[in-house]
N, C-alpha and C positions, 0 to 999 in steps of 0.2 A: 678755166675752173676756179683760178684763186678767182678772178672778181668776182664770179658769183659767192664765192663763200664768205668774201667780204661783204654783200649785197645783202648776202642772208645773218649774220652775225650784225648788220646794221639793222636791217630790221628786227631783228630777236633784238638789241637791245634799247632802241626805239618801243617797240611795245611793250618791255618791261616796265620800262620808264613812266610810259604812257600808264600800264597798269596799275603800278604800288600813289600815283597818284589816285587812283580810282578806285580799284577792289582786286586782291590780287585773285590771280586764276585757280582752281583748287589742284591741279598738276601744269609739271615744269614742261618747259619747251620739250624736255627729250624723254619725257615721259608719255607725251602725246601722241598716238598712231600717226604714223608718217607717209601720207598720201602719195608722194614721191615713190613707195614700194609698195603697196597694195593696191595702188589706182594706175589706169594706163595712162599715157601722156596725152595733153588734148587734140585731138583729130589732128592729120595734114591737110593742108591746103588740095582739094580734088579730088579726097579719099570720101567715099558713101558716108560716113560721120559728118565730115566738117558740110556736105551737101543739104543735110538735115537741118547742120548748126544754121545752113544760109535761110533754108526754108524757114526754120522758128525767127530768125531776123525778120523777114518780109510778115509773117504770122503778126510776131510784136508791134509791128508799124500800127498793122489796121487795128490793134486794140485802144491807141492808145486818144481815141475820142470818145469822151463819154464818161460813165463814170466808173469804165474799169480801168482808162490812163488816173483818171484824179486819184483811185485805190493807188496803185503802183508811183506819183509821185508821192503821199503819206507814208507807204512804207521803204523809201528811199533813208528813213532816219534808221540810225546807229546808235540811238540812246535808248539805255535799257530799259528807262520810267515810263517814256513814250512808249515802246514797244508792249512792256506789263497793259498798258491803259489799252491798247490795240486789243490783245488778243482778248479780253478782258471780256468782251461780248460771246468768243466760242468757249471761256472759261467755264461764265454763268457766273462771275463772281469780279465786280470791282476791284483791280488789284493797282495801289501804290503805296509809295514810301511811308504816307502819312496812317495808312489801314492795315496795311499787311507788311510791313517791316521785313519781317523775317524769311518774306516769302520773295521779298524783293531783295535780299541782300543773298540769297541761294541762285535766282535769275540771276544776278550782275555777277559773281563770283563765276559760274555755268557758263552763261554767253564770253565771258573773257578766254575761257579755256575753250572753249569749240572755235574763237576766233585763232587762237593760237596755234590748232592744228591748220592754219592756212599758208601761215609764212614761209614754211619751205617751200610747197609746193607753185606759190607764188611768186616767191625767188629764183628758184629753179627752172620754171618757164618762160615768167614775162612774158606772157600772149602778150597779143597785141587785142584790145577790147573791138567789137562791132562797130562802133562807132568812127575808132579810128582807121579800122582796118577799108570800111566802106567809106570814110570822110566823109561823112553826114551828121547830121548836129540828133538829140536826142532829147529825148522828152523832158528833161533836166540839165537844162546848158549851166547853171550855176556851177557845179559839181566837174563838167569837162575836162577846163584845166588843166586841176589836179588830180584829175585822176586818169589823165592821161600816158603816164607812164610807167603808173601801177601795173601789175600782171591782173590778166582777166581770169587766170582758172588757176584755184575754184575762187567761186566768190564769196566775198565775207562777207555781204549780206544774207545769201542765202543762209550761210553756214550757220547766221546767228538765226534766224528767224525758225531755220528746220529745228535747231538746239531746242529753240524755246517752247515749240509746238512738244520736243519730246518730254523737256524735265515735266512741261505744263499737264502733260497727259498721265505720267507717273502721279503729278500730284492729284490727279482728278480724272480715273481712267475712265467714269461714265460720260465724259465729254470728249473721248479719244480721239472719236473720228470727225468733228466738227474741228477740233484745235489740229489737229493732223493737215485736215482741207484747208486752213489757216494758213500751217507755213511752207505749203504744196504753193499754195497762191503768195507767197509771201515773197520764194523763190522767182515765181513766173512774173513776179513785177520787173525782177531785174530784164528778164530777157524784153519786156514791151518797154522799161525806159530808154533799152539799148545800152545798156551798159556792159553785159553779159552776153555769151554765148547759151544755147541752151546745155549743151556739156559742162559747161563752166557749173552751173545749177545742180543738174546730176551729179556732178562729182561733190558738189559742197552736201546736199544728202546723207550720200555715203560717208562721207568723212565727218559730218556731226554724229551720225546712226554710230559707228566705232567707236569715233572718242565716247561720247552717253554710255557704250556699253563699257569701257574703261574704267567712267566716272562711278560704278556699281564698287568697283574694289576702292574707293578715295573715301576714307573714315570721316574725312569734315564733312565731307559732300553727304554722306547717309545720314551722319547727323542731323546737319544743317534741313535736308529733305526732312527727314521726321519732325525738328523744329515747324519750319514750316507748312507741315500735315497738321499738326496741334494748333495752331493760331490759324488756318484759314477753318476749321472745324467749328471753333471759338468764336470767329467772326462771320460764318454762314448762319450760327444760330444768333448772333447780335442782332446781322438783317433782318434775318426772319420775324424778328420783333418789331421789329420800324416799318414794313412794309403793311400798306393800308389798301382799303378798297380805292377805286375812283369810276364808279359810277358814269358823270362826266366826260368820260373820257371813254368810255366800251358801250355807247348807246347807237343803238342800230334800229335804220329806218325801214322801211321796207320800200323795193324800187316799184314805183309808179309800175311801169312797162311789165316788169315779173310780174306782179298781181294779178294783170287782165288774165292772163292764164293758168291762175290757180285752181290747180283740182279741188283746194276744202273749200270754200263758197259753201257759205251753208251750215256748215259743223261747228260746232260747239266752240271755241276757241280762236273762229276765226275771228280776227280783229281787235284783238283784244290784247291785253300788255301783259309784257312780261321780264319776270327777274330771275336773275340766275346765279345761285352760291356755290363756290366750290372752291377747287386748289387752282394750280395753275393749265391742268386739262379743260376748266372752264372759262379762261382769259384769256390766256396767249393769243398770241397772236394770228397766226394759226385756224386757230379755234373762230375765227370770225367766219372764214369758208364756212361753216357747220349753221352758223348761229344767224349770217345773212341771206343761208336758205331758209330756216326756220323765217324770219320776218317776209321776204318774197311769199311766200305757200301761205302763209297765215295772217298776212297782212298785217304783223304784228309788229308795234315796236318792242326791243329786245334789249333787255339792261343790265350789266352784269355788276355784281360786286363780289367776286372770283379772287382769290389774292394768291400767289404763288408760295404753295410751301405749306398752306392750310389744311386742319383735318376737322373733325368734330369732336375729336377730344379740346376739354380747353386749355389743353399743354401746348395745342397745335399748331404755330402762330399763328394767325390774325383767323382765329377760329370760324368755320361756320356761324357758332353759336355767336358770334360779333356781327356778322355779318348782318345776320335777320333783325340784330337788333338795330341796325342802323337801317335798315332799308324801307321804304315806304310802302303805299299801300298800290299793290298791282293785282291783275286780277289771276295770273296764273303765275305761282310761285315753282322755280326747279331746283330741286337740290342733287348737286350734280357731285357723286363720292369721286375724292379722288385715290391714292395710293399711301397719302402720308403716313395713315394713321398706322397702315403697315409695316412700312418702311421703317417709322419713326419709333416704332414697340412700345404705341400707348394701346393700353388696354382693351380688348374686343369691347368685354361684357355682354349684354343676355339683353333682349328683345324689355324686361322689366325694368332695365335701369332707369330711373328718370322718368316715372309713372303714378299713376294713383297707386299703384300695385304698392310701393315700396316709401311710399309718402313723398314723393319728387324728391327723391333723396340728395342734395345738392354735389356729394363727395360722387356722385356717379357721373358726374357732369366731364370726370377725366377721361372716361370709356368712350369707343364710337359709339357704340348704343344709348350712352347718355348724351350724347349731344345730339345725335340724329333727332332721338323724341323731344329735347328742349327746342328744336329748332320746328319742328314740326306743332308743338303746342304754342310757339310764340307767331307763327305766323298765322295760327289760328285766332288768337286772340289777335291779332294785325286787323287779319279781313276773315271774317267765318262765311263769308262767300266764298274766297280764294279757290280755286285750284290749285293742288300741288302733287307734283310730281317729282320721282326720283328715278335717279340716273345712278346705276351702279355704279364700279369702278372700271377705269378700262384696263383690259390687259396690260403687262408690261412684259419684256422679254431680259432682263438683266439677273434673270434667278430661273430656276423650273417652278417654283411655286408663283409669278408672276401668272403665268399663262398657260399651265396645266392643272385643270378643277381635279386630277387625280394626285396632284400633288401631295405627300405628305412632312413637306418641309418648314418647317415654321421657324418663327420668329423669334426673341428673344423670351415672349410671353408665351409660347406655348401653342400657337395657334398660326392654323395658315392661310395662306388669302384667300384661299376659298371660304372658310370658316368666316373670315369678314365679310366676306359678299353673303354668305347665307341669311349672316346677324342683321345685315341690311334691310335685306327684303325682308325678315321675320317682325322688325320694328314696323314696316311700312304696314306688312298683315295686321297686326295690331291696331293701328289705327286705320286701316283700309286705303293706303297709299298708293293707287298704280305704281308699278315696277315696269321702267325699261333695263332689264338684263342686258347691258352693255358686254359683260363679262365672255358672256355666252353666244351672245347672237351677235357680234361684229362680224364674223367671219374671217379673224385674220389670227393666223398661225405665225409658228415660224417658218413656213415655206415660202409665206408674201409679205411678212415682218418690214423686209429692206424701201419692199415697194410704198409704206402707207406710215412708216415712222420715219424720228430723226436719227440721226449717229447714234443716239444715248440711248434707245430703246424702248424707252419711258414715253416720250410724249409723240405724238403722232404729226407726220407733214401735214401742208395743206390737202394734198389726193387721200387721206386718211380720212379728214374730216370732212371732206366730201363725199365720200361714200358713207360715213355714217347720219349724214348731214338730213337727209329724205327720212331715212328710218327714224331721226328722232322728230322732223316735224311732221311726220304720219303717227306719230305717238301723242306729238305734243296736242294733234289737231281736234282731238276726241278724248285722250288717256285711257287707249287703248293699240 
């Protein structure tokens, strides 16, 4: 027993050390939930546990060809910057030292102290890791070595990667289960490079899931968090300004082969070109499932200049109302609504903003209804041939007034997303704009929500926009 308690007072001041060099932890070693007494010890050798641990061994081999071993050697790092830029993509939001400061000194501070609830438990144990235990080399022989005589459970990759998935999720719970899925897989890198058990992983979970829920009573760390919440707010609305169409880059052909079998042959649209404005339900990527059946059925080519985060107000970032003005002349224009303009509490306004009715009144160009009709009279003066069509807004499930038209929850201004979808179509009436009611006729509830969106609720998988993908080019093929 003494040597382990020298083994473990070695490493407690070995990571200290390591720490006030770097970013110190926001709780002390013996402040940390102590996996040692609330976790059980790792499987025996031939007990059902350690049989599973064998089985996720042989599991990990065969992943590690392809490009789910290359995942699993990138997130083999233990630096915080690197790990911020990782998750960065299930964020939705660029995160480093040089843009989010604040948000990266809460991560480094965070991941120190989830690392810190590992040293007992690792001292205590000293598994012996898969690699060494079955003497076979691993998908990262640099690293072997030394890490050869480290304890295998829990593991301190996992620990930090789960850590980061959780503070990441507090700071941005509409992306929970997308950053969740992040460092679930962040984990299972360790068990495919072979450095880990798969226990080793579960237990580092658990013992981040604890300490996180610790970290709720630590005064810097709430601080530090709401710091944080403030500047990534500050710099989501930055992006939002710098972000532009690219045209160039979202242009869709239509497949040879699909064609010969297209049922429009014939109707009004067929063949003929097409643009599409909107927020990011019109771009994404995603959204191409939707948009590269519209070109197959209609033998269309298909062009988006869609910008993520855009509404028709022109508070909205990279506005609809920018959008038409940059885009050339095609023969069938879509203006596809997205959610911002609710989400974001710019102003409904009334079917007459931005009308002869009102003398095109410039100050109503902040409303959805005054950008709807500036974008509809400027593509008219475009091509007074055109075609144009509108595309409501889609459901959303993150609220009750997303996705129930009996809703009476509203917004900051007074009105609820129903009431914008109504404003919608009422602008379109006015000028005699077909309406596809996306809102109403998707047919997706929350009973099959899980099946047709992503984690966040808001934007829809690719089986989403496949299913709505026919009904809008049976809309688009006629406008009707």
């Amino acid at each position: 027993m003494k040597r382990w308690a020298l083994v473990l007072v070695g490493l407690a001041l070995t990571w200290n050390v390591y720490a006030q060099k770097k970013a110190e932890p926001y709780l002390e070693l013996k402040d940390v939930p102590d996996a040692v007494v609330f976790l059980p010890s790792p499987p025996e050798d031939g007990s059902p546990q350690f049989l599973y641990d064998e089985a996720q061994y042989q599991w990990g081999k065969t992943q590690r060809a392809g490009t789910r071993g290359a995942r699993a050697i990138r997130e083999a790092t233990t630096n915080v910057d690197t790990m911020a830029a990782m998750f960065s993509g299930a964020f939705g939001l660029k995160l480093s030292r040089e843009t989010t400061p604040k948000t990266i000194k809460l991560l480094e501070r965070s991941i120190r102290t989830f690392r810190l609830g590992a040293v007992h438990p690792k001292a205590t144990y000293m598994r012996l890791r898969p690699y060494v235990f079955f003497r076979e080399g691993t998908l990262i022989p640099a690293y072997e070595e030394e890490s050869r005589t480290t304890g295998s459970y829990p593991s301190g990759h996992a620990v930090r990667g789960w850590g980061m998935a959780l503070v990441l999720a507090e700071l941005n719970p509409a992306r929970q289960d997308t950053l969740l899925k992040a460092g679930y897989e962040w984990g299972q890198s360790r068990v495919i490079a072979g450095y880990h058990w798969q226990s080793d992983v579960d237990a580092s979970k658990l013992l981040s899931s604890a300490t996180f829920a610790r970290l709720q009573t630590c005064e810097e760390f709430r601080n530090d968090l709401a710091a944080a919440q403030e500047e990534l707010k500050a710099f989501a609305a930055q992006q939002l300004q710098t972000r532009t169409p690219k045209p160039e880059e979202h242009h869709l052909v239509p497949d040879r082969k699909a064609v010969k079998d297209s049922p429009y042959k014939g109707h009004k649209n067929y063949g003929k070109s097409i643009a599409v404005f909107g927020g990011s339900l019109s771009v994404n990527q995603e959204s191409d499932a939707a948009k590269q059946l519209w070109a197959n059925l209609l033998n269309a080519e298909v062009t988006t200049y869609g910008v993520g985060g855009a509404g028709f107000s022109n508070l909205q970032g990279y506005t609809l109302q920018r959008q038409v003005d940059m885009a050339g002349v095609y023969d069938v224009y879509v203006l596809w609504a997205s959610t911002n303009d609710f989400n974001n509490n710019r102003e409904c306004g009334t079917w007459k903003d931005y009308t002869a009715l009102d003398g095109y009144d410039k100050s109503k160009l902040s409303t959805q209804c005054g950008g709807i009709n500036y974008c509809i009279k400027t593509l008219l003066e475009k091509n007074p041939d055109a075609e144009i069509y509108f595309f409501t807004s889609l459901r959303f499930f993150g609220s009750d007034a997303g996705h129930n038209p009996f809703s009476t929850e509203p917004n900051k201004t007074g009105k609820t997303f129903a009431d914008y979808i109504e404003a919608q179509k009422a602008c379109c009436a006015y000028y005699g704009i077909p309406v596809l009611d996306q809102f109403n006729l998707q047919g997706i509830n929350e009973f099959n929500v899980e099946r047709f969106y992503l984690g966040d609720k808001l934007h829809m998988n690719e089986e989403g926009y496949r299913r709505i993908g026919p009904v809008q080019a049976s809309f688009l093929s006629d406008g009707k």
